[in-house]
C-alpha positions in Angstrom: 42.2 -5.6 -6.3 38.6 -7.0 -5.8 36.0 -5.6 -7.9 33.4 -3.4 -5.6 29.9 -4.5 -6.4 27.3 -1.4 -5.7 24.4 -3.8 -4.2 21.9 -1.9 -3.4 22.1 0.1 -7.1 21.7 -3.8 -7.9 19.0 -4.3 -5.8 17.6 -0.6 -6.9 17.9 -1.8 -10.7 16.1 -4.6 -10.1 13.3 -2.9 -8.2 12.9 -0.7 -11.2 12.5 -4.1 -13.3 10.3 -5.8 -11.1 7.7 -3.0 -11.6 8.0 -2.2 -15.2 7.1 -6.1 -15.4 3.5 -5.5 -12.7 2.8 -2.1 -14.0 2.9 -4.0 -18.0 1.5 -7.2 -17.3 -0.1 -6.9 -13.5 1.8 -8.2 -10.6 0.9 -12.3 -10.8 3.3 -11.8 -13.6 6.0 -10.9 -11.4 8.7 -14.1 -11.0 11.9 -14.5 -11.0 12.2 -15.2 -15.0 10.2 -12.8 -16.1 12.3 -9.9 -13.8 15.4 -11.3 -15.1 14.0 -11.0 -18.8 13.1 -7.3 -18.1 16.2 -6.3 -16.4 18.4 -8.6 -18.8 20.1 -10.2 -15.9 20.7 -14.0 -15.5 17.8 -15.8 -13.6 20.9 -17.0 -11.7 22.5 -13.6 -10.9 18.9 -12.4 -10.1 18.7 -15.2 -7.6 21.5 -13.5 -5.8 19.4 -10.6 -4.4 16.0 -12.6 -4.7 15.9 -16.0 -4.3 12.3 -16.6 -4.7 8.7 -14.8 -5.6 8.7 -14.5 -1.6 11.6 -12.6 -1.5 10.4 -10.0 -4.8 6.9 -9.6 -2.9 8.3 -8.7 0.3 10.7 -6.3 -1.3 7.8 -4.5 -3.2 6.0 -4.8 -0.2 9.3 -2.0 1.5 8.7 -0.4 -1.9 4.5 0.2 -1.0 5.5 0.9 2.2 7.8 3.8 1.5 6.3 5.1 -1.1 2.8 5.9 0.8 4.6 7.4 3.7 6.3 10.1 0.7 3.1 11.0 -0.6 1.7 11.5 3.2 4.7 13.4 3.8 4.2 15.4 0.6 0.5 15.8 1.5 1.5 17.2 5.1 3.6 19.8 3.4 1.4 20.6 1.0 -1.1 21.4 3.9 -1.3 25.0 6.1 -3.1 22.6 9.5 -4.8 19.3 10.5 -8.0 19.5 8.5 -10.8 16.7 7.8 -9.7 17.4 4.0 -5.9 16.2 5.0 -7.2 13.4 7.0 -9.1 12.4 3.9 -6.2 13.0 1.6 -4.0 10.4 4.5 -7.0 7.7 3.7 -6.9 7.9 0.1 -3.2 7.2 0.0 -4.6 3.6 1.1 -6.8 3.2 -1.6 -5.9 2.2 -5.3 -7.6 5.4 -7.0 -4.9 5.4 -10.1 -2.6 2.8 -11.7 0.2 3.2 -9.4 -1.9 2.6 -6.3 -3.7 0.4 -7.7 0.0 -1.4 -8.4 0.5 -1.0 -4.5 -2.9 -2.9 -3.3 -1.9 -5.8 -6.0 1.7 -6.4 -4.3 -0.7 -6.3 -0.9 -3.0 -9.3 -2.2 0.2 -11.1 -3.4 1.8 -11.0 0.4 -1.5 -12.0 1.6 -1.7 -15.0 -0.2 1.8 -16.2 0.3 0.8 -15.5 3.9 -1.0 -18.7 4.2 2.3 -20.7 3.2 5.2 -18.7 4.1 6.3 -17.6 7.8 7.8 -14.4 6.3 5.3 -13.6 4.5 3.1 -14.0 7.4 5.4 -11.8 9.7 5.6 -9.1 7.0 1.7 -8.9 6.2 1.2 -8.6 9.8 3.6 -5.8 10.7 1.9 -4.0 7.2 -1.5 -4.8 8.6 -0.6 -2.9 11.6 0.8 -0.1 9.6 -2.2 0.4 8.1 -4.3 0.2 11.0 -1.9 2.8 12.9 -2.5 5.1 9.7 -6.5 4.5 10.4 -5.9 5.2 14.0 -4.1 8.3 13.6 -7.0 9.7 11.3 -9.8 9.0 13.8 -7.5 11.0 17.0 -7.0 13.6 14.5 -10.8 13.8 13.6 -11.4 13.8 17.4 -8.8 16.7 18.1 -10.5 18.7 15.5 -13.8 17.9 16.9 -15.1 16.1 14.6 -16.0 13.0 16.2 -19.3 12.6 17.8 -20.3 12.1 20.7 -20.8 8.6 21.9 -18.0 7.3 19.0 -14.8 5.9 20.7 -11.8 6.3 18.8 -11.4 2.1 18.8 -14.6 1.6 17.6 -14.6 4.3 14.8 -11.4 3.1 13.7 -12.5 -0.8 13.6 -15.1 0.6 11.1 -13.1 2.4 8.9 -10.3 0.1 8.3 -13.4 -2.3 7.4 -14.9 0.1 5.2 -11.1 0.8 3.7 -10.3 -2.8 3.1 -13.9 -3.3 1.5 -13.1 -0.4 -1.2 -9.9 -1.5 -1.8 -11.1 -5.2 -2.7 -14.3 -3.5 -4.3 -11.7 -1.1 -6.6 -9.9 -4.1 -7.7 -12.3 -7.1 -8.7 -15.5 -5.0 -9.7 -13.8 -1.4 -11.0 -17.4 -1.0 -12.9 -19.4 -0.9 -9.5 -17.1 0.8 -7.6 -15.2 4.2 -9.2 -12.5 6.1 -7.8 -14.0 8.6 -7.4 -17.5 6.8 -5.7 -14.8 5.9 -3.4 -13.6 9.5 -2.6 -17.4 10.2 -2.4 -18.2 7.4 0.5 -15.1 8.0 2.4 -16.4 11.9 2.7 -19.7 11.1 3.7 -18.1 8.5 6.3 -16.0 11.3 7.7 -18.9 13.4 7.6 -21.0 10.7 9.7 -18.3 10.5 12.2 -19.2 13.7 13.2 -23.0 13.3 13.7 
C-alpha cells in the first residue's frame, strides 16, 4: 500500500521554518538552503513544495495575508461598535509596530522587488496592493458612516492620502526606526483621523 504523504503538514512545517529563519536572521536570509537547514529537510525534498525564493515569498506573502485578517477579526470581536478607535486599530494592523509586523512588511518589500522580474510576483503584489487599499477604503466609509469625515473630503480622495501616508510609515518604520517610533506612528495616524474630520 502506498505511503500517504500529509502535504500540507509539509507545507505547514516548512512555513514554521521559513520564519524561524526571517524572524532570526531577517527575511533576505530566507532561501531555499537556509529553510532546508532550519527545517532539516533536503534542499531537494524542499524543492518539492518550493521550487524557488519566488515560490517561499509568495507563500509568506498567504501567510501575511491571513494573519492580518485574524488580528482584524480578533479586533472586531474584541470591539462593542464601529468606532474611530477600531478603525485605527484596522490601520495599525498594516503597520510594522512590533517584530512580527514588522516580519510581515519585510516579506512585502521582498515580493515587491521580485516584482520587477517575476510575472507572479507581479500578479501577487498587485492583488496584495489591492487588499490593502480595500482595507484603506473600508476605513474611510466607516469614518464617513460615523460622521467623521468632513465635509468637502470624498471618500476617494481621503483614501488616496492615507494609503500614501500608510506606505510612507511603513518604509519610514523600517529603514530609519530612530526617526520614526511606533508609537510616533500611532500618534500621526490619530491626528490624521482626527483631521479627516475637520
Amino acid at each position: 500500500m502506498p505511503k500517504v504523504v500529509d502535504h500540507e503538514g509539509r507545507r505547514a512545517e516548512l512555513a514554521v521554518a521559513l520564519w524561524r529563519v526571517a524572524l532570526r536572521d531577517g527575511f533576505d536570509a530566507v532561501s531555499v538552503r537556509s529553510v532546508a537547514e532550519e527545517s532539516d529537510w533536503s534542499a531537494g525534498a524542499l524543492r518539492h513544495y518550493f521550487p524557488n525564493k519566488t515560490e517561499m515569498v509568495l507563500f509568506a506573502i498567504d501567510f501575511v495575508v491571513e494573519s492580518v485578517r485574524q488580528r482584524i477579526g480578533q479586533a472586531d470581536a474584541a470591539a462593542d461598535s464601529r468606532s474611530p478607535q477600531l478603525v485605527q486599530a484596522h490601520l495599525e494592523q498594516l503597520l510594522p509596530l512590533d517584530d512580527e509586523r514588522r516580519l510581515e512588511s519585510e516579506a512585502w518589500f521582498a515580493l515587491v522587488v521580485l516584482a520587477h522580474r517575476d510575472a507572479s510576483a507581479a500578479q501577487r503584489r498587485g492583488e496584495v496592493d489591492e487588499l490593502i487599499r480595500g482595507a484603506v477604503e473600508s476605513a474611510v466609509a466607516a469614518l464617513e458612516e460615523l460622521g467623521a469625515l468632513g465635509a468637502g473630503r470624498t471618500r476617494a480622495a481621503e483614501t488616496a492620502r492615507l494609503h500614501a501616508l500608510l506606505d510612507g510609515m511603513v518604509v519610514q518604520l523600517l529603514a530609519r526606526p530612530a526617526r520614526l517610533s511606533p508609537q510616533q506612528a500611532r500618534d500621526m495616524l490619530v491626528q490624521h483621523l482626527a483631521e479627516l474630520g475637520a
